[in-house]
LUMKOLVEX-138781 format. One record per residue (C-alpha): residue number from 1; residue in one letter; x negated, y, z negated. Coordinates in nm, 4 decimals. Layout:
<recs>
REC num residuo       px       py       pz
REC NUM       A        X        Y        Z
...
</recs>
This chain:
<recs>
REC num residuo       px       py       pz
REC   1       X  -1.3019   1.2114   4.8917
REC   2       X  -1.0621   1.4357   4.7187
REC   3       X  -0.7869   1.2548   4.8427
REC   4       X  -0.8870   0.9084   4.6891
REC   5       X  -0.9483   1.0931   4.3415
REC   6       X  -0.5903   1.2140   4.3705
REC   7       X  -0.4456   0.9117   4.4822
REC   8       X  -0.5987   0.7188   4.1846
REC   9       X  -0.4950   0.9841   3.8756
REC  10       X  -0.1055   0.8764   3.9782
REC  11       X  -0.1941   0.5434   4.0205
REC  12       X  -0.3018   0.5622   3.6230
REC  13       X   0.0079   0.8106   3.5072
REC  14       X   0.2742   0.5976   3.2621
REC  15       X  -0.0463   0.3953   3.1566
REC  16       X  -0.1145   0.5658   2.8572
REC  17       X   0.2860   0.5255   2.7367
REC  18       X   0.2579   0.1498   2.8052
REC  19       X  -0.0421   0.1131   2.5536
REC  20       X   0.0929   0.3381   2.2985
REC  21       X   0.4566   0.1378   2.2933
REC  22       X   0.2175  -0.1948   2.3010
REC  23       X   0.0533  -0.0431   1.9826
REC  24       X   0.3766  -0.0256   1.8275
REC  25       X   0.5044  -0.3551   1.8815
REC  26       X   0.2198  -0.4901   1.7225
REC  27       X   0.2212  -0.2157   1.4436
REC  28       X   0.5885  -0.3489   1.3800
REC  29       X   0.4855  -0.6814   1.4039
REC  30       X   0.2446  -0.6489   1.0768
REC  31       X   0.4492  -0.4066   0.8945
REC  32       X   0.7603  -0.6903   0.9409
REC  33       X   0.4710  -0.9464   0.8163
REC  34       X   0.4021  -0.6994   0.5149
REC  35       X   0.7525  -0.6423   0.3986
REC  36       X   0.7961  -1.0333   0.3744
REC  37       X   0.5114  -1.0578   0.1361
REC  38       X   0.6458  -0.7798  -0.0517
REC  39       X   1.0090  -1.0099  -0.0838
REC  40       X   0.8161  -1.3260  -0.1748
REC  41       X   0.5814  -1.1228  -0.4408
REC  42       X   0.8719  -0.9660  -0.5986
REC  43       X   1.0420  -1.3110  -0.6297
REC  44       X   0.7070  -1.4343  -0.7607
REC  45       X   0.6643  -1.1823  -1.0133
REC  46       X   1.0381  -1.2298  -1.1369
REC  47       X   0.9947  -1.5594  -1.1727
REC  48       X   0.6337  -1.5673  -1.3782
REC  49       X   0.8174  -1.2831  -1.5832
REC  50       X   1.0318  -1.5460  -1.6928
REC  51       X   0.7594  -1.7845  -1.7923
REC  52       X   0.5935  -1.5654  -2.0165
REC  53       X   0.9575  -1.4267  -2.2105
REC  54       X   0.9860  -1.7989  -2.2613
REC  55       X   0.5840  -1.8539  -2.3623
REC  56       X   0.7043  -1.5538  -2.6169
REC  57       X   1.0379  -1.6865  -2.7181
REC  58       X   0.8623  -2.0344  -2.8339
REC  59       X   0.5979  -1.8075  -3.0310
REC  60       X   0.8862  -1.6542  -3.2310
REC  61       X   1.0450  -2.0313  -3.3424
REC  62       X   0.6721  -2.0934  -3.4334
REC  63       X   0.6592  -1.8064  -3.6384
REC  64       X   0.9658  -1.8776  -3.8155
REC  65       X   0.8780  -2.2111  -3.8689
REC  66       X   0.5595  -2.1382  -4.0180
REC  67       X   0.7190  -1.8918  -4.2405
REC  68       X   0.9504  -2.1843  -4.3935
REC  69       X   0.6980  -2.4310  -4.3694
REC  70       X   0.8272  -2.7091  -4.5592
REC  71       X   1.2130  -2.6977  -4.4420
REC  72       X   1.0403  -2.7208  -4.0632
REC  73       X   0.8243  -3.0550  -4.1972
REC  74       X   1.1376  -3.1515  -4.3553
REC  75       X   1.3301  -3.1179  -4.0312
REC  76       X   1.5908  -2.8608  -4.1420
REC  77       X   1.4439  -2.7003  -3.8125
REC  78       X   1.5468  -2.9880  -3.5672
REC  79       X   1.8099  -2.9280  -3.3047
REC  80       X   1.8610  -3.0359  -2.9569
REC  81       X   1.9239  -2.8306  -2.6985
REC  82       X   2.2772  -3.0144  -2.6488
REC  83       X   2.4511  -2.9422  -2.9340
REC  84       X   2.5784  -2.6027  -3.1214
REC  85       X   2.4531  -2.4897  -3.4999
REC  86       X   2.6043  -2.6368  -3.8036
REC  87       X   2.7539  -2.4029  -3.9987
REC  88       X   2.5737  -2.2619  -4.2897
REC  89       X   2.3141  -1.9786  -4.4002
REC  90       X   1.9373  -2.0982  -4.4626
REC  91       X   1.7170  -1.9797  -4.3236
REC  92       X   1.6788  -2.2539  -4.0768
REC  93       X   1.9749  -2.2171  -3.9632
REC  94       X   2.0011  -1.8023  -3.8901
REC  95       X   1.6339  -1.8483  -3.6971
REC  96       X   1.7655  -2.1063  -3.4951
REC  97       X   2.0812  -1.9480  -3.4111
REC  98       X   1.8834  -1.6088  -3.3372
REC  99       X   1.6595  -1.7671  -3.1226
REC 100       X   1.8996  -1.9293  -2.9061
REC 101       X   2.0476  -1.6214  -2.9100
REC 102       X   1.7626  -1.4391  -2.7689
REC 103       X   1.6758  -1.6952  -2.5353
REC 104       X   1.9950  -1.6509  -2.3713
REC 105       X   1.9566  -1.3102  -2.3459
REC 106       X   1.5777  -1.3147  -2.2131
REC 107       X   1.6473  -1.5691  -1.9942
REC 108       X   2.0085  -1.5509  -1.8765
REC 109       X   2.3225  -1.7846  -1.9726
REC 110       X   2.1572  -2.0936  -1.8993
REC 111       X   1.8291  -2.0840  -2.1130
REC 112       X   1.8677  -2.3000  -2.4297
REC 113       X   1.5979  -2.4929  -2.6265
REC 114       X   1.5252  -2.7504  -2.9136
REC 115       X   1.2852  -2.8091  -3.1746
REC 116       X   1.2080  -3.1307  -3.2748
REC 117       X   0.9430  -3.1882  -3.5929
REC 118       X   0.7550  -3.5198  -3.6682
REC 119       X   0.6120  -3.4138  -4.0070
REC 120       X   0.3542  -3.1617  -3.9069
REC 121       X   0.3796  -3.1860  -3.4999
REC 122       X   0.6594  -2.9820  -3.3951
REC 123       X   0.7404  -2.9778  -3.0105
REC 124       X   0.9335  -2.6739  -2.8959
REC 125       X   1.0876  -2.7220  -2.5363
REC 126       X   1.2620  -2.3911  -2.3473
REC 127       X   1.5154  -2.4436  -2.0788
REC 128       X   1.5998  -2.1823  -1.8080
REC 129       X   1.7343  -2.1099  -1.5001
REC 130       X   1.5101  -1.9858  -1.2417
REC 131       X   1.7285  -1.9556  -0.9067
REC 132       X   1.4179  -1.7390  -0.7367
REC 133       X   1.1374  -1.9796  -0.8189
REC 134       X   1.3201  -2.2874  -0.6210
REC 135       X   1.4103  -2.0238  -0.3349
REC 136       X   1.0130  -1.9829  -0.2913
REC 137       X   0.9868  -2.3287  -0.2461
REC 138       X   1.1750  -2.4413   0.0284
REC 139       X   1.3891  -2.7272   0.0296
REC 140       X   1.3612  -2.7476  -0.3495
REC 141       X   1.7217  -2.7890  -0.5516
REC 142       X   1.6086  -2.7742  -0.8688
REC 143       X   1.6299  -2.4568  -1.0302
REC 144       X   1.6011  -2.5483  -1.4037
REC 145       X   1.2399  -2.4833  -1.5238
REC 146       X   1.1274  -2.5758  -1.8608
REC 147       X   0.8070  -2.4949  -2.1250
REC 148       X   0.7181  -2.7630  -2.4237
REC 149       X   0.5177  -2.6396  -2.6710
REC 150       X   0.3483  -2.8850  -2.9287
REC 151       X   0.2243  -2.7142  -3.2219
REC 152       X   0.0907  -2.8454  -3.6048
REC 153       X   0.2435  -2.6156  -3.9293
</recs>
């Protein structure tokens, strides 16, 4: 009898190393699994960053607008996104130029945007870049994201 106990405690030894180094592998496993999510929340976050800056830069145009209400119905605040600022100093002018301004440094060198008034509507559109967006989404090449606002002075 005491030689079948003995026999059977080093039949067991190394048994408790292989579950502890199984333990780890699957330990590992999750904590690989966790730092992914951590990547693709960062990215995330970056990215809806972004969105608001841009919610906040087509606030300030609306604000500016509303401040020189009748040059915005008039259209002296009407620019598209394609072309530079005409020389000058109203008022109209200096908030448009400042805004682009700020857009580009909010949203990097690519963000631009235009304002377009119809009388009373005004629609407000925000261009950007956003390189980490389309690298969450996979296969997606477009990387230029864009906000329109439509607001009534």
């Amino acid at each position: 009898m005491k030689d079948r106990s003995a026999h059977g405690r080093r039949a067991q030894r190394g048994v408790g190393l292989i579950e502890v180094l199984i333990s780890v592998l699957v330990l590992s496993f999750g904590m690989l699994g966790l730092a992914g999510l951590q990547l693709w929340s960062l990215r995330n976050n970056q990215s809806s960053m972004e969105r608001s800056l841009a919610v906040v830069q087509t606030h300030s145009i609306v604000d500016a607008m509303r401040a020189d209400r009748s040059n915005a119905i008039a259209g002296n605040f009407n620019t598209d996104a394609t072309e530079s600022e005409s020389e000058g100093s109203t008022f109209a002018l200096e908030s448009l130029a400042n805004w682009r301004e700020s857009l580009i440094d909010a949203l990097g060198p690519g963000a631009t945007g235009d304002v377009l008034c119809d009388e009373e509507l005004c629609t407000i559109t925000v261009r950007w870049n956003d390189e980490r967006a389309a690298a969450a989404l996979e296969g997606s090449t477009d990387t230029q994201l864009e906000i329109t606002t439509q607001v009534r002075l």
